[in-house]
N, C-alpha and C positions, 0 to 999 in steps of 0.2 A: 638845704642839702639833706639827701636822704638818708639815711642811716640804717644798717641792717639790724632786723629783729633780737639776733643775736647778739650784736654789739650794744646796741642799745641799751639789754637786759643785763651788760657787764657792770662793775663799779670798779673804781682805784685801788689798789692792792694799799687797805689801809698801813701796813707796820713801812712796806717802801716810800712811802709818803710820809710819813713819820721819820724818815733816816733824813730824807731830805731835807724837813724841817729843822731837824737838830744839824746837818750839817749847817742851812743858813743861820741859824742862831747863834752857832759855835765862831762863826766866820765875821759876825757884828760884835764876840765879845761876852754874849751873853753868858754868865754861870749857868749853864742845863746839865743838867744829869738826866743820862738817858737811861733808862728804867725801861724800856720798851724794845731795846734791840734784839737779835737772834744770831748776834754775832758771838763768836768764844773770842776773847782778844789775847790766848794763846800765839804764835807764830805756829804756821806750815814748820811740817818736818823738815831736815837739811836735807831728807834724802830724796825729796822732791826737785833739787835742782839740779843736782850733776846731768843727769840726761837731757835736761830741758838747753841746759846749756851748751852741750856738745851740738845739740839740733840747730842749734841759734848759729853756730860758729861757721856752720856750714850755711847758710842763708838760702837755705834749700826745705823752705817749710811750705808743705804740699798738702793738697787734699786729702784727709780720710777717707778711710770708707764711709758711707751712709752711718752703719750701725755698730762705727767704732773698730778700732786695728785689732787685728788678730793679736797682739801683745796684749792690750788691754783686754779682751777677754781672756784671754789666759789667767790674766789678773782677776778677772771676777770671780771663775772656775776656781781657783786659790779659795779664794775671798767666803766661796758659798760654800765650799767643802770644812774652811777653817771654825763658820761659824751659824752654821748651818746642818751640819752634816749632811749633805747633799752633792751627790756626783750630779756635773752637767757639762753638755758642752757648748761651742763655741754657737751655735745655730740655735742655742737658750739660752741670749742674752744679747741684749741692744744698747749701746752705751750712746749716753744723752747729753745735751748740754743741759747739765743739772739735774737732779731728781726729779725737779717740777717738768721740766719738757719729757721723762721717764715717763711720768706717771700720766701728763696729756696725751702722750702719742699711745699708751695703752688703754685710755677710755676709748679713743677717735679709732681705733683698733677694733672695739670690743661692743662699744653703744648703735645703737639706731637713735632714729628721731622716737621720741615717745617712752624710751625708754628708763626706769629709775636707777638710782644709785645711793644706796643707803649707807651712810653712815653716823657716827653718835653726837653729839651735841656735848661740848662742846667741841667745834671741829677745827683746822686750819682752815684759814681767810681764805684761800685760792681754791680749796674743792666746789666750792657749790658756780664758782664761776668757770672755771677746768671742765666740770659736767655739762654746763650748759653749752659752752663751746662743742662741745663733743656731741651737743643734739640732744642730751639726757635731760632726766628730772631732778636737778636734788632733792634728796629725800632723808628728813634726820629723824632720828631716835635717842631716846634717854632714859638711864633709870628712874624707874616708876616711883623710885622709894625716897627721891632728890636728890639721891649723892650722884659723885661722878664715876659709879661702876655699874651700868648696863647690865642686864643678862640674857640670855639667847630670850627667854620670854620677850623682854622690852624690841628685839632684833620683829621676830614672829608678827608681833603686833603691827609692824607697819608692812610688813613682806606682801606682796600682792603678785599674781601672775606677770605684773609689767615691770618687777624688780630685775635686772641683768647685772648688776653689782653689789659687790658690799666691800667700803675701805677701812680699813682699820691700822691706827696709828699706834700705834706703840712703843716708848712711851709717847704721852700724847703731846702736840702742841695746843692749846696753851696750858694744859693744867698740869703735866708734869707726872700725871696718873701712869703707871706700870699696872697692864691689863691681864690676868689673873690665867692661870695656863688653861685652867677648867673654861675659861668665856674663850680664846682662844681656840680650843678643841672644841667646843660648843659650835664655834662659825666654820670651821673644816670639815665638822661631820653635817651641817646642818647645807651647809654649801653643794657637796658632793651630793648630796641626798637629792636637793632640790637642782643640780644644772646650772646653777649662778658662779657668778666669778667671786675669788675672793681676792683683794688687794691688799698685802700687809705693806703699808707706808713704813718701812722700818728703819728711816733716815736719823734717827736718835738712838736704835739700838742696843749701841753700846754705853750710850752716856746714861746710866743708870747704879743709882746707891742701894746703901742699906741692906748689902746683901742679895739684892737682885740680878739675876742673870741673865741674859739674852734668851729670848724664849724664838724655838725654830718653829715653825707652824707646819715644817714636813714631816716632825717629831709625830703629829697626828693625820699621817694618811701612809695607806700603802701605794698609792697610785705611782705609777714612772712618771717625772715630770712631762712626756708630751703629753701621758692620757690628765693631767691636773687643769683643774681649772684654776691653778694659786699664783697670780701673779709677785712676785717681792721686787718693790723700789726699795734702792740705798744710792748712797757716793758719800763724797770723800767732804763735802761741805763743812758738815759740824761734827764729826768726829775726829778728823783731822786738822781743824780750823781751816779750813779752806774754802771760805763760802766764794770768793773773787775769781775759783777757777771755774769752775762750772762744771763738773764731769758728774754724772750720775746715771744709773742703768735700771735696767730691769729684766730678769728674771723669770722663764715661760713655758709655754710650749711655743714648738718652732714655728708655726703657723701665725701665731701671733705675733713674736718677734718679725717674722718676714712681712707682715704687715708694718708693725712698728717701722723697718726701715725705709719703707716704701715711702710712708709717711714724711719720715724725717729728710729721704733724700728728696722730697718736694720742699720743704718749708729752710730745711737750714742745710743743707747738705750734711757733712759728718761732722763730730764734734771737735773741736779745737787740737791739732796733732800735739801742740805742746802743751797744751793743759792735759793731754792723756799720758803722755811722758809724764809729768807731775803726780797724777795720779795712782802710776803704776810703781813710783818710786815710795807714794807713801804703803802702799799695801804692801811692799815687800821688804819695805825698811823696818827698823825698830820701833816696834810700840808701844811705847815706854813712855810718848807724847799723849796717847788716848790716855794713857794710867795716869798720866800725871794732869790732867783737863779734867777728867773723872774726881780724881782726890780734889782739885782746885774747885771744882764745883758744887761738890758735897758740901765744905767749907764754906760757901758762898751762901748754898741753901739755908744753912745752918745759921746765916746771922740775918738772912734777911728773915725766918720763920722766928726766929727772937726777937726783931725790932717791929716786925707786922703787929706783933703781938702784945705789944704794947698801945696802941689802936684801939680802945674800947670800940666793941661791934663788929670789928673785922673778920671775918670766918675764913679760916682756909685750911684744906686737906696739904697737906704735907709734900710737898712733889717727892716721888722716889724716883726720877731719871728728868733729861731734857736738864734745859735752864731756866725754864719760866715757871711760874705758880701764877694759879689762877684764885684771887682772893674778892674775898664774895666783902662790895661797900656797904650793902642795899640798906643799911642802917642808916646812911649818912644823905645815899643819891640814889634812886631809883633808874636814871636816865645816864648810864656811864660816857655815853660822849661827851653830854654835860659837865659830868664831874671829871673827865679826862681834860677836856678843856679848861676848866675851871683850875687844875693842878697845874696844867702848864702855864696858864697866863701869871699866876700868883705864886708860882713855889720853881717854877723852871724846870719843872722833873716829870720826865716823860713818860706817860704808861702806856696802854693800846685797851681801849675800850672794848669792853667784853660783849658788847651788840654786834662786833665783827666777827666773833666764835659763835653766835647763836646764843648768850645770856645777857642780856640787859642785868643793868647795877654791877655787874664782874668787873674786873682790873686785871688785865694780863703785867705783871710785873717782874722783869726779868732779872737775872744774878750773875749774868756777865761779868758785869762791873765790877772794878774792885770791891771790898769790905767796907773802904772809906767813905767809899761813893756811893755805897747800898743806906749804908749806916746815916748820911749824910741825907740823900733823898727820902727814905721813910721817914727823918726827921722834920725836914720841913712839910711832907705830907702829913705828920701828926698833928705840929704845931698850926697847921691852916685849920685842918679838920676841926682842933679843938676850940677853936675861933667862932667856927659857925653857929 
């Protein structure tokens, strides 16, 4: 059977593959501790169901639009003014199933065939295969100096005339990193200058410690959003525990957006009418649920960066937002699938190999989990390690 070019050059979305496994392990009995998820195991707001329910009572759940109900953008308009300081309307914003179909349907928007799309190293598993779907090149960059904080120099260096993006995550998946306002306004003014698109993935935003604040990336342009080239993904996934609903958007010039829906009403139609009910009740309800996921996760960070630490060899920057840290083994395993595999078969505790973010020897290890189960898993990950 023939196989297209494109498809071919895809792989398995390593962490959903990993859930799977832990569910079938879970389901035989096995003790696994999953260390590798990207779930908050907080509950969805209350305030997500009363309208979902009214919808339901009437059995009258009907098509969306392509690019999402006029309520639900309302609800973004809210959403980008509250934390953003940015006026927009309804015709600058396309509402997705999920951030990730957000953030495809504006490559496949925005890319030709041949064209790149740079972003940093260590990245999310689904960019470099998101890009290729969309005809691109991925294209990664890193600081020169080995840490995980790039600067416009490191961007520069790979930039080439067939660049047509650059995504930036912040905070990041897997390392946890909160990207500095100056690298930030470094990619807004250096984007504008040169005609590229800027994409801020800002699906963890708000889950950020130690003081740090949601940084706006309009904070550094005077452009009107049609004349911008700044695209922003968010939804309601992981700041609201809600990864099962699916709603996620994105934020544009209109042109783009009306592409985006073009798109979308080819491939899925409009997004889910009661998961956008859901949605719109979490933006407009009390959140008081982020504050308290934020404080719960701090907490979390805080004892897995205590027991990592215990670890002779283990290197890791500190995540200041998200739920994962990215902890550097290469003292112990060079080859992290290896040693991912090697932890699951003999300790039950699941990580997600750092060769899927672009670092070989890395361990994305995440802080979901309870304290018990944090505490629990790096222990039998020590007690192997110190075996070897």
């Amino acid at each position: 059977m023939k196989i297209s070019k494109i498809g071919k050059s895809l792989s398995e979305s390593v962490t959903l593959k990993l859930n799977a496994t832990v569910l079938a392990m879970r389901k035989n009995g096995e003790p696994v501790i999953h260390l590798g998820g990207g779930e908050p195991k907080s509950k969805a707001p209350a305030s997500t169901i009363k309208d979902v329910n009214e919808l339901l009572e009437t059995r009258k759940v009907r098509y969306s639009p392509a690019a999402g109900t006029p309520e639900m953008k309302d609800a973004v308009i809210k959403y980008t003014k509250d934390f953003y300081g940015k006026d927009v309307t309804r015709e600058n914003i396309a509402i997705s199933s999920g951030a990730k179909q957000a953030l495809s349907a504006a490559l496949q928007s925005i890319v030709d065939p041949g064209d790149e799309v740079l972003f940093p190293t260590p990245y999310w598993v689904s960019y470099p295969d998101i890009v290729k779907i969309a005809g691109g090149i991925p294209t990664t960059f890193e600081a020169a100096n080995g840490s995980l904080y790039p600067t416009i120099k490191d961007v520069k260096n790979v930039y080439t005339g067939n660049t047509k993006a650059i995504i930036l995550n912040s905070p990041n998946n897997p390392s946890g990193v909160v990207y500095s306002e100056e690298f930030v306004k470094s990619l807004v003014e250096f984007t504008e200058e040169e005609g590229v698109f800027l994409i801020m993935d800002d699906i963890y935003h708000r889950l950020i410690f130690d003081g740090y604040e949601p940084i706006s990336c309009y904070k550094f342009t005077e452009k009107d959003i049609n004349d911008s080239q700044i695209i922003t993904i968010n939804g309601v996934s992981k700041q609201y525990a809600m990864t099962g609903f699916r709603i996620g958007w994105a934020v544009g010039d209109k042109d783009i957006i009306n592409t985006m829906k073009n798109i979308q009403g080819h491939l899925t139609s409009g997004p889910n009418i009661l998961m956008q009910k859901a949605a719109i009740g979490a933006i407009y309800g009390d959140q008081s649920c982020v504050t308290d996921l934020v404080s719960q996760l701090a907490k979390n960070r805080d004892v897995l960066v205590e027991e990592l630490g215990k670890i002779d060899g283990v290197k890791l920057e500190s995540p200041h937002g998200t739920f994962y840290s990215f902890a550097d083994f290469r003292h112990y395993e060079q080859d992290s699938i290896k040693l991912a595999t090697e932890l699951l078969e003999n300790t039950k505790v699941v990580t997600v190999p750092g060769i899927a973010f672009g670092k070989d020897g890395f361990l994305r290890i995440s802080y979901c989990e309870s304290a018990e189960e944090i505490r629990e898993g790096i222990t039998r990950i020590r007690e192997y390690l110190m075996k070897k």
